[in-house]
C-alpha positions as a Python dict, from the first residue, in 0.01 Angstrom:
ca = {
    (1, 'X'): (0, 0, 0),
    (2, 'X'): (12, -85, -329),
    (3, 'X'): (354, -123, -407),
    (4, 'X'): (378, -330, -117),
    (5, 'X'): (68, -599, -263),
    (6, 'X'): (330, -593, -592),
    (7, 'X'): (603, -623, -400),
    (8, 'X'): (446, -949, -273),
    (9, 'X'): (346, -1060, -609),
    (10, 'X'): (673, -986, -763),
    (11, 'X'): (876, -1175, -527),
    (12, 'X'): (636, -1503, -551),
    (13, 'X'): (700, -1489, -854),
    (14, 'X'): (1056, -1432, -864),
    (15, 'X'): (1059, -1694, -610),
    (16, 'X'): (849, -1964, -880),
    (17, 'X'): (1092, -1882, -1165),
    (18, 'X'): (1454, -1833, -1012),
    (19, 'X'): (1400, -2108, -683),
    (20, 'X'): (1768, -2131, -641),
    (21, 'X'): (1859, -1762, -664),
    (22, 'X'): (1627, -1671, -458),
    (23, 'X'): (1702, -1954, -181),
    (24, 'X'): (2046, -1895, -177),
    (25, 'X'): (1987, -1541, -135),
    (26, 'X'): (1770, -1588, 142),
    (27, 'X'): (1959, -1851, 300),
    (28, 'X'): (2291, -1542, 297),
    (29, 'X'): (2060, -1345, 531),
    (30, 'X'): (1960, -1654, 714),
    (31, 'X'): (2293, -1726, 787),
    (32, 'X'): (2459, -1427, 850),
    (33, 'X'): (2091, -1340, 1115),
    (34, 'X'): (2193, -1695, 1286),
    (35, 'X'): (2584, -1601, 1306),
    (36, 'X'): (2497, -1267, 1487),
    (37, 'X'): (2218, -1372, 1696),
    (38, 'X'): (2383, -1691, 1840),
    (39, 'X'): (2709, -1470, 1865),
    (40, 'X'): (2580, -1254, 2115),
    (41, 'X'): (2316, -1527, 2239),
    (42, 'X'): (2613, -1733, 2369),
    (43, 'X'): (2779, -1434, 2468),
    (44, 'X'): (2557, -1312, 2687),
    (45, 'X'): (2509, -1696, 2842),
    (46, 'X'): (2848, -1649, 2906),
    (47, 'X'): (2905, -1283, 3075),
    (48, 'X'): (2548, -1419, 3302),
    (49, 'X'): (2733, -1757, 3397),
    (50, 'X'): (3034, -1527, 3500),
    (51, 'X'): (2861, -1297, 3713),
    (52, 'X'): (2666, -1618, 3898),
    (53, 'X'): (3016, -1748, 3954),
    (54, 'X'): (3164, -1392, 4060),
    (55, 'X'): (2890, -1365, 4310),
    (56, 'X'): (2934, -1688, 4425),
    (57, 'X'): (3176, -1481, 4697),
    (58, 'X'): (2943, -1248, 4733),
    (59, 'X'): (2772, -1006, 4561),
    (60, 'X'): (2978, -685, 4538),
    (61, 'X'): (3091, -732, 4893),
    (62, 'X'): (3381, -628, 5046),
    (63, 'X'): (3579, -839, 5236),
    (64, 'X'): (3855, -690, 5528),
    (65, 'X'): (4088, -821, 5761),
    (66, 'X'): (4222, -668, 6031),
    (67, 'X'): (4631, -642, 6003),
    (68, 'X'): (4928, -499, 6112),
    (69, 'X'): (5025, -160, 6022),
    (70, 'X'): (5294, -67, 5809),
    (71, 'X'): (5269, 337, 5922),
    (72, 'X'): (5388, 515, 6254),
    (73, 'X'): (5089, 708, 6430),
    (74, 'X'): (5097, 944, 6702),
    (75, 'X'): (5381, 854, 6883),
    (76, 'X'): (5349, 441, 6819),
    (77, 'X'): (5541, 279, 6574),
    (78, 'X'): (5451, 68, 6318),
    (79, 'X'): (5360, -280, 6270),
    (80, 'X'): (5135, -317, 6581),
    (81, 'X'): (4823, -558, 6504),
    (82, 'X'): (4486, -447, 6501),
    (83, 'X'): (4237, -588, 6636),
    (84, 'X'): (3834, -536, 6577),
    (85, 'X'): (3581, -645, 6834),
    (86, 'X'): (3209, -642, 6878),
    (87, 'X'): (3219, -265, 7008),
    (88, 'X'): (3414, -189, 6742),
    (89, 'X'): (3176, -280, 6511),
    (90, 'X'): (2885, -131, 6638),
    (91, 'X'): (3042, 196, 6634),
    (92, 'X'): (3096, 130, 6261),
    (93, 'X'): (2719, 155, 6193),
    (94, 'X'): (2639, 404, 6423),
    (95, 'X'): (2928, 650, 6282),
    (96, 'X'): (2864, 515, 5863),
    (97, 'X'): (2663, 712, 5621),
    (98, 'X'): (2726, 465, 5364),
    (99, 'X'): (2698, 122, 5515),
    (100, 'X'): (2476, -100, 5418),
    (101, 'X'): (2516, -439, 5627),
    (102, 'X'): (2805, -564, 5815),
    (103, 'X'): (2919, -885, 5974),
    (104, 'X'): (3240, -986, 6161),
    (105, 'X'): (3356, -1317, 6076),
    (106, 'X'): (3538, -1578, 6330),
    (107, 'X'): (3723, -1852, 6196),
    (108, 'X'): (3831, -2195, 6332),
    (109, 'X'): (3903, -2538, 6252),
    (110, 'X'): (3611, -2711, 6474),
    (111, 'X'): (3604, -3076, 6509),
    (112, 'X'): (3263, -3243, 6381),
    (113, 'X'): (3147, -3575, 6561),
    (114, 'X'): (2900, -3742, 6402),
    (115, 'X'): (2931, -4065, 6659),
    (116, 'X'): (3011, -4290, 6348),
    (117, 'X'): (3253, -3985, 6162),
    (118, 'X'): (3480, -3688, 6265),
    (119, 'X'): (3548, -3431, 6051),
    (120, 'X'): (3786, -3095, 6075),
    (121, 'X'): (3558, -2794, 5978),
    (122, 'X'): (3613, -2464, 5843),
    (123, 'X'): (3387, -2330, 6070),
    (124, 'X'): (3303, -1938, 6091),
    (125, 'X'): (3100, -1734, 6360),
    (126, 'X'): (2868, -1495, 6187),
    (127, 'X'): (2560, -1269, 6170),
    (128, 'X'): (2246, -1318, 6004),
    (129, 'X'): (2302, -1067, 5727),
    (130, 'X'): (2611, -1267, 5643),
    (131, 'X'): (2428, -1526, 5476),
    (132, 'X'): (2273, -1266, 5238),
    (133, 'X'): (2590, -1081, 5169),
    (134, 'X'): (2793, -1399, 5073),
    (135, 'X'): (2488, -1574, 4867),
    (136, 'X'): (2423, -1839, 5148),
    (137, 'X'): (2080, -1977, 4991),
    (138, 'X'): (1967, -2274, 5201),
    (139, 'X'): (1745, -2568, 5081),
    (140, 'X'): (1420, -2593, 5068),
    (141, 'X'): (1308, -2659, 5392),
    (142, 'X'): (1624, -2479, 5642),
    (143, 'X'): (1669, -2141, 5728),
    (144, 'X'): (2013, -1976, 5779),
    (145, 'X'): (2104, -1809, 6105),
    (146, 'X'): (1853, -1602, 6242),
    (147, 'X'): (1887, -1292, 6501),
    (148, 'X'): (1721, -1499, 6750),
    (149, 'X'): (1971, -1749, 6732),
    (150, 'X'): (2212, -1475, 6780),
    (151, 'X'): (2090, -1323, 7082),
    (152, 'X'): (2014, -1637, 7248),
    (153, 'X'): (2365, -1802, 7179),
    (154, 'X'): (2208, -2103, 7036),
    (155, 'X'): (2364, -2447, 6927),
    (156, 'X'): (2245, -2404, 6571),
    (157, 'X'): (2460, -2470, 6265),
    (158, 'X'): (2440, -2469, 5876),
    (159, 'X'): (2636, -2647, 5720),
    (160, 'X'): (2782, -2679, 5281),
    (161, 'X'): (2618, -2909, 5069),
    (162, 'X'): (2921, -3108, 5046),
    (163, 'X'): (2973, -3101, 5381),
    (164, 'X'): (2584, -3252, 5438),
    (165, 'X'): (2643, -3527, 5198),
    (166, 'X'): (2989, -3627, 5358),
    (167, 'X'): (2847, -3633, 5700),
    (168, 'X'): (2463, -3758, 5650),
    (169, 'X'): (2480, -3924, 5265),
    (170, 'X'): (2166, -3920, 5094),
    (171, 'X'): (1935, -3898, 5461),
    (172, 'X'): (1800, -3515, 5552),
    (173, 'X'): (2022, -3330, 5795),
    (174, 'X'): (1770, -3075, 5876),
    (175, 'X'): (1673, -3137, 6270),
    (176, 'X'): (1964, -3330, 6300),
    (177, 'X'): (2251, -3345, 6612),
    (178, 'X'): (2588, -3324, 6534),
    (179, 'X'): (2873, -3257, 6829),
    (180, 'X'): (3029, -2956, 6768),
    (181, 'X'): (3384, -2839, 6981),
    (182, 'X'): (3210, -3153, 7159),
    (183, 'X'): (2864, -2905, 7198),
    (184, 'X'): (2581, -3067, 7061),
    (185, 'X'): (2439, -2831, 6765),
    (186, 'X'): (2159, -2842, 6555),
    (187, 'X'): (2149, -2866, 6175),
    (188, 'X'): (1892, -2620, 6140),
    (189, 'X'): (2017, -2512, 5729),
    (190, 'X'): (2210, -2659, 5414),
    (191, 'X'): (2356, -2462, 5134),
    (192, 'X'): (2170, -2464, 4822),
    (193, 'X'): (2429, -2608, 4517),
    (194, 'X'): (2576, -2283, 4383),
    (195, 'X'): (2899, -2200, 4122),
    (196, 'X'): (3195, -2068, 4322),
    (197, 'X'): (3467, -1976, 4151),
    (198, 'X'): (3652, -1745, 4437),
    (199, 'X'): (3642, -1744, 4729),
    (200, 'X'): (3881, -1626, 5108),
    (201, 'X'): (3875, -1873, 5278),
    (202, 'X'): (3788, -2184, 5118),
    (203, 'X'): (3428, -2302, 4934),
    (204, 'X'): (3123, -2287, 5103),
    (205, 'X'): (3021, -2618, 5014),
    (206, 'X'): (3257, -2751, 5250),
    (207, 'X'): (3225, -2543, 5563),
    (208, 'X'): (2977, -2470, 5871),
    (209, 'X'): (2822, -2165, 6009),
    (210, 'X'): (2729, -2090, 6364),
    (211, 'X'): (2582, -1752, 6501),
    (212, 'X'): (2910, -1545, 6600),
    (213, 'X'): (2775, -1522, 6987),
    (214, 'X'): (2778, -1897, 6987),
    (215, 'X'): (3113, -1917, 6866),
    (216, 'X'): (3227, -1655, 7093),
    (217, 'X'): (3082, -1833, 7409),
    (218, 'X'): (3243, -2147, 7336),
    (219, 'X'): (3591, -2027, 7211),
    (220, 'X'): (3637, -1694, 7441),
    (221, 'X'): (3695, -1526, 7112),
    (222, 'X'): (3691, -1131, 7154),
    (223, 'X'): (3794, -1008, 6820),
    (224, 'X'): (3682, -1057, 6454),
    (225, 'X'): (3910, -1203, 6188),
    (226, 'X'): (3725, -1082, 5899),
    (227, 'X'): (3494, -810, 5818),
    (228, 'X'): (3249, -840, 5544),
    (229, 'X'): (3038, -536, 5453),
    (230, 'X'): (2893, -324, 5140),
    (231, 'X'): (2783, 12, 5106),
    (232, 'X'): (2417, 133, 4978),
    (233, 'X'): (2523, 107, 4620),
    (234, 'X'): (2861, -66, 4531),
    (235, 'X'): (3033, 185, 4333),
    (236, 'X'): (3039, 341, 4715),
    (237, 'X'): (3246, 81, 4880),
    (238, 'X'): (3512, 263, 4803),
    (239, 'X'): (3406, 528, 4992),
    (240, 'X'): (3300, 335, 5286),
    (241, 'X'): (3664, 125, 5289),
    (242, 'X'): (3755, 500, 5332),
    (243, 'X'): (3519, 564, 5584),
    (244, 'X'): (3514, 252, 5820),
    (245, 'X'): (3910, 317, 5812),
    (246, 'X'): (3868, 640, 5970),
    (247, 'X'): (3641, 524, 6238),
    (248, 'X'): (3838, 255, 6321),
    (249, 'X'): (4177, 439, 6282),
    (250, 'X'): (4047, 710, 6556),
    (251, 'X'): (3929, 430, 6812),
    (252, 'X'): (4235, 218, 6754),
    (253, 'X'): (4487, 454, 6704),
    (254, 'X'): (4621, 404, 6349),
    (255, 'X'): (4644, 623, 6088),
    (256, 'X'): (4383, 581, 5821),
    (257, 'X'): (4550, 623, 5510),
    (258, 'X'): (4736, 308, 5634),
    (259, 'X'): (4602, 51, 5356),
    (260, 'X'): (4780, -219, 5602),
    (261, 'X'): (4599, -207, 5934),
    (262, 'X'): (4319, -295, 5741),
    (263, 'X'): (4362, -497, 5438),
    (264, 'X'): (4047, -563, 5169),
    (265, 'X'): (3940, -739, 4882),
    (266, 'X'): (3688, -540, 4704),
    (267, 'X'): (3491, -770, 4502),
    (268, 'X'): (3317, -522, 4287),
    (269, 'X'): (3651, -455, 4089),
    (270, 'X'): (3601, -807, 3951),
    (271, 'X'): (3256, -712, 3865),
    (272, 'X'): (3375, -376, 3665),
    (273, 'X'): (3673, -569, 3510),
    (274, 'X'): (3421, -836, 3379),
    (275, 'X'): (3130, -570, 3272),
    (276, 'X'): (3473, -402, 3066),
    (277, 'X'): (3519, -726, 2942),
    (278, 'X'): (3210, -797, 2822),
    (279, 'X'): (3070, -486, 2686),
    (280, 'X'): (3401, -512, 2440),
    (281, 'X'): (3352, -875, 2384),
    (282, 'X'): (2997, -806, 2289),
    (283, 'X'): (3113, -532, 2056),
    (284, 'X'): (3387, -781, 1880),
    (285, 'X'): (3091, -1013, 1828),
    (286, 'X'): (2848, -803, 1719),
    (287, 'X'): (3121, -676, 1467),
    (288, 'X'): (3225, -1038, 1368),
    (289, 'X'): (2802, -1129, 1324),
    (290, 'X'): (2687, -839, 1150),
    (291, 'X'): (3025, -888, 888),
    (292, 'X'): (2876, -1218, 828),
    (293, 'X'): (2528, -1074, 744),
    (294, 'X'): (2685, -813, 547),
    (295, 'X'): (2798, -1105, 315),
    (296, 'X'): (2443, -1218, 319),
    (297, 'X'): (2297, -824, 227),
    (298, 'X'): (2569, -863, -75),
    (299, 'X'): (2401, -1100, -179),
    (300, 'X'): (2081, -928, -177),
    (301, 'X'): (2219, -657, -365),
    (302, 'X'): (2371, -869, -645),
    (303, 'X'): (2014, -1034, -704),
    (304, 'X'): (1828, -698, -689),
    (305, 'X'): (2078, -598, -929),
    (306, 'X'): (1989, -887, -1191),
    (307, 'X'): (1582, -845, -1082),
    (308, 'X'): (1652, -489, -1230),
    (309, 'X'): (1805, -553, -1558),
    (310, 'X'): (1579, -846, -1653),
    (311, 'X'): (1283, -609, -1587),
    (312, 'X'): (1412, -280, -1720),
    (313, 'X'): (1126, -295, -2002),
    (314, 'X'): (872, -371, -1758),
    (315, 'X'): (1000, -90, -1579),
    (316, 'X'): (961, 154, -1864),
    (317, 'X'): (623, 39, -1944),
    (318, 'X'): (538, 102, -1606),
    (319, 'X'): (652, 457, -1565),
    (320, 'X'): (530, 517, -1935),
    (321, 'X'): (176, 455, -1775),
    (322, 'X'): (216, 710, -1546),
    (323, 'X'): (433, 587, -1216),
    (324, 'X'): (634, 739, -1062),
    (325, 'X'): (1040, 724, -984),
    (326, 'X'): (915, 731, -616),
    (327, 'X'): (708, 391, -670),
    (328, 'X'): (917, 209, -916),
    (329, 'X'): (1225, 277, -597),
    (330, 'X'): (947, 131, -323),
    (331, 'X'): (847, -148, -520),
    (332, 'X'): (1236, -294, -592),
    (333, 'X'): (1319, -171, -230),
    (334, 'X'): (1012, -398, -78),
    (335, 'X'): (1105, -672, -244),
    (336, 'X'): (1484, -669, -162),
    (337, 'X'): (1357, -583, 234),
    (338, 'X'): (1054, -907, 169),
    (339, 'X'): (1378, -1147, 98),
    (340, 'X'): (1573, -973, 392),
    (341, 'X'): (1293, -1007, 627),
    (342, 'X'): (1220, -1402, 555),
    (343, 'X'): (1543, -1455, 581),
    (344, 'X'): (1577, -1312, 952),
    (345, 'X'): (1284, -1450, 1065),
    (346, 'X'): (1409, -1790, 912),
    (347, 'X'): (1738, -1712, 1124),
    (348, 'X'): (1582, -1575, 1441),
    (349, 'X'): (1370, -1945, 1490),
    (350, 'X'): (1666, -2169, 1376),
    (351, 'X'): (1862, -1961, 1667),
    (352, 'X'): (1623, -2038, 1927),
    (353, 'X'): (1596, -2393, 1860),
    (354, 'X'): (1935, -2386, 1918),
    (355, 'X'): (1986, -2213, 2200),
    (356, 'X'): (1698, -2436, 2331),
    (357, 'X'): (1886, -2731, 2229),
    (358, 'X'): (2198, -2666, 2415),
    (359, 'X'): (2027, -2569, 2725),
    (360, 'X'): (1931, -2900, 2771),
    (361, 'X'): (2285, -3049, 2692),
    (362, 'X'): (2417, -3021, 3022),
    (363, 'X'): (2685, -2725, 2944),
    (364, 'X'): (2541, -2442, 3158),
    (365, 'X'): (2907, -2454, 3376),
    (366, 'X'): (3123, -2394, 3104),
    (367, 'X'): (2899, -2176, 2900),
    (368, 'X'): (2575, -2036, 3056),
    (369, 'X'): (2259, -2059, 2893),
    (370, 'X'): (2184, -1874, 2585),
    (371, 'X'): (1877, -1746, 2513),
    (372, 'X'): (1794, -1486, 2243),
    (373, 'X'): (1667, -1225, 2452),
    (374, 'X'): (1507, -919, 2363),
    (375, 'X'): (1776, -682, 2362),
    (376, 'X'): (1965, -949, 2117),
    (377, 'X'): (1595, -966, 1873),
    (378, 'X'): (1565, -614, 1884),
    (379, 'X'): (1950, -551, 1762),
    (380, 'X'): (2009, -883, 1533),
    (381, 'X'): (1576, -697, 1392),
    (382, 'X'): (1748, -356, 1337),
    (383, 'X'): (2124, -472, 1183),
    (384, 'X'): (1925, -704, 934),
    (385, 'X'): (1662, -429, 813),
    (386, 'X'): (1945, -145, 807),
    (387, 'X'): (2124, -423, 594),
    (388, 'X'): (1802, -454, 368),
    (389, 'X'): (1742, -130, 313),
    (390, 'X'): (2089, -48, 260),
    (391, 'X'): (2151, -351, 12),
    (392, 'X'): (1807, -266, -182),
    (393, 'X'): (1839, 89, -208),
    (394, 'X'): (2083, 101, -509),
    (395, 'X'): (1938, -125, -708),
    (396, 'X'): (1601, 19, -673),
    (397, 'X'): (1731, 336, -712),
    (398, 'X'): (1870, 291, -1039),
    (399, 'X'): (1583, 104, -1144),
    (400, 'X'): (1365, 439, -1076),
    (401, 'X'): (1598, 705, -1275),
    (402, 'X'): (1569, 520, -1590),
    (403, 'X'): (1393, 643, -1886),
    (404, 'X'): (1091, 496, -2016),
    (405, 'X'): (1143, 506, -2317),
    (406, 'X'): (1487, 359, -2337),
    (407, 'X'): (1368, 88, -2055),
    (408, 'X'): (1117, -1, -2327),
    (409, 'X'): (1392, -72, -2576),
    (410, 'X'): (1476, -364, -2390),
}
């Protein structure tokens, strides 16, 4: 404890008699804590924005559609088209292990008649676990589809954000009537504003949802377009691709190795590729940042260096009174870890202020928000004291294997 309280001493002091060596000094560390923590600050703003617009799709969904296939099978030949209906479907969950949720998906182009406006609409038939599968938030204040909707067949619909503005401007659809296929429906939801950077079948922001029964009644559909399901945990999708193949291929007759019949996007490859990406991105920056507070910890070393030779007899005295090479190489390596220390802490704040700064800028689309988190304090904390100690230890331990008496000589 006590070579700690002249640790203290010694570096106010240092600090009163050598101002600029020991600002610049500090201001290395500062700098090089500021160039790692931002580094991976930013970078992690960036991997989150990413995912948010990955999952704008859906989040680690998988999405099918039924095809024609490209393999002969018991007898028939190939390039007959399959085709998936409700049956179908339920036998999928009732024969799947590793299913998790699953809706068909009908598509049409539905004239929207507003009595003022007409619109062409993207419009899909769905389930009510589609809108949690594909990230279909609503406002405050509507719903999505609902399985009473479903079983009822009712003239419900909710509709894209963009889609709401075009056809109601600024006024609240919710409760509203719109003619749909010349049936009036019921704006019962709108899509909550989210980042979509992929997507099947065009952006939700422009198109409609109605329960699938609905669109089924009205159209005399029979058979899904697209499937959309996930498995328990999405490094099994793969599995259940497998899996819902073989179901299908024994009902429908097709053979299910045939990648064809049923074709699929699997979104969580575009989650591993970008959690790849990352982790080495992360790595190169971490690299880059903690090279720049290297710089800084040279710095250290230099002026621990100089702290040592003017104070040599000082030293000597000190160990000719009885301390020890054990305290003379705490007290040099506390002060070198005080100037480290001041300057992350220095670095940490100015980091924060300026991740809080551009938060507010209005650049979360192109680069997240960064935040220093406390996985990124915790790691910028440990580079910055292995730095201190590492830069401080030299010094200090040359300083403690001198001689007394010739350290009084000086």
């Amino acid at each position: 404890m006590l070579f700690l309280i002249d640790a203290f001493r010694q570096f106010f002091l240092d600090l009163k008699t050598q101002k600029l060596r020991t600002f610049l000094t500090t201001f290395g560390i500062m700098w090089g804590t500021v160039t790692l923590s931002l580094l991976l600050a930013f970078g992690n703003g960036m991997y989150n924005q990413m995912k948010r617009s990955f999952a704008g799709v859906g989040d680690r969904i998988v999405i099918a559609w039924p095809s024609l296939t490209s393999l002969p099978y018991e007898g028939i030949g190939k390039g007959r088209r399959i085709r998936i209906s409700d049956e179908d479907i339920e036998l999928i969950r009732k024969g799947s292990k590793l299913l998790e949720s699953i809706s068909p998906e009908y598509t049409s182009n539905f004239k929207i008649d507003t009595g003022k406006k007409n619109f062409l609409v993207d419009t899909s038939g769905v389930e009510p676990i589609f809108g949690t599968m594909r990230n279909l938030i609503p406002q405050k204040g509507g719903r999505f589809i609902d399985e009473i909707d479903l079983k009822e067949k009712k003239k419900v619909i909710f509709i894209g954000n963009d889609l709401a503005k075009d056809i109601f401007g600024n006024d609240d659809p919710i409760g509203r009537e719109i003619k749909v296929f010349s049936t009036p429906f019921t704006v019962i939801g709108v899509l909550a504003p989210k980042i979509q950077d992929s997507s099947y079948s065009g952006r939700d922001k422009d198109k409609a949802f109605i329960p699938s029964t609905t669109f089924q009644s009205i159209t005399g559909e029979k058979y899904a377009e697209i499937l959309i399901y996930k498995a328990q945990k999405p490094k099994l999708n793969k599995f259940l691709t497998e899996e819902i193949r073989a179901v299908l291929g024994k009902k429908l007759h097709f053979d299910p190795k045939d990648s064809e019949a049923i074709s699929v996007w699997d979104t969580t490859e575009m989650f591993s590729f970008l959690d790849t990406f990352m982790l080495a991105f992360t790595l190169f920056l971490s690299i880059v940042g903690s090279l720049t507070l290297i710089v800084g910890g040279i710095g250290v070393s230099n002026i621990m260096n100089v702290v040592v030779e003017e104070r040599t007899k000082e030293i000597g005295i000190k160990m000719a009174l009885g301390a020890k090479p054990n305290y003379i190489l705490f007290q040099f390596l506390s002060e070198s870890l005080i100037i480290t220390i001041v300057g992350g802490i220095i670095g940490i704040v100015f980091s924060i202020v300026i991740c809080t700064f551009f938060s507010k800028m209005g650049f979360e689309q192109y680069i997240g928000i960064p935040r220093i988190t406390i996985p990124i304090a915790v790691v910028t904390t440990f580079v910055v004291g292995l730095i201190g100690v590492i830069s401080g230890y030299f010094p200090a331990r040359e300083a403690s294997l001198k001689e007394p008496v010739i350290a009084m000589k000086f």
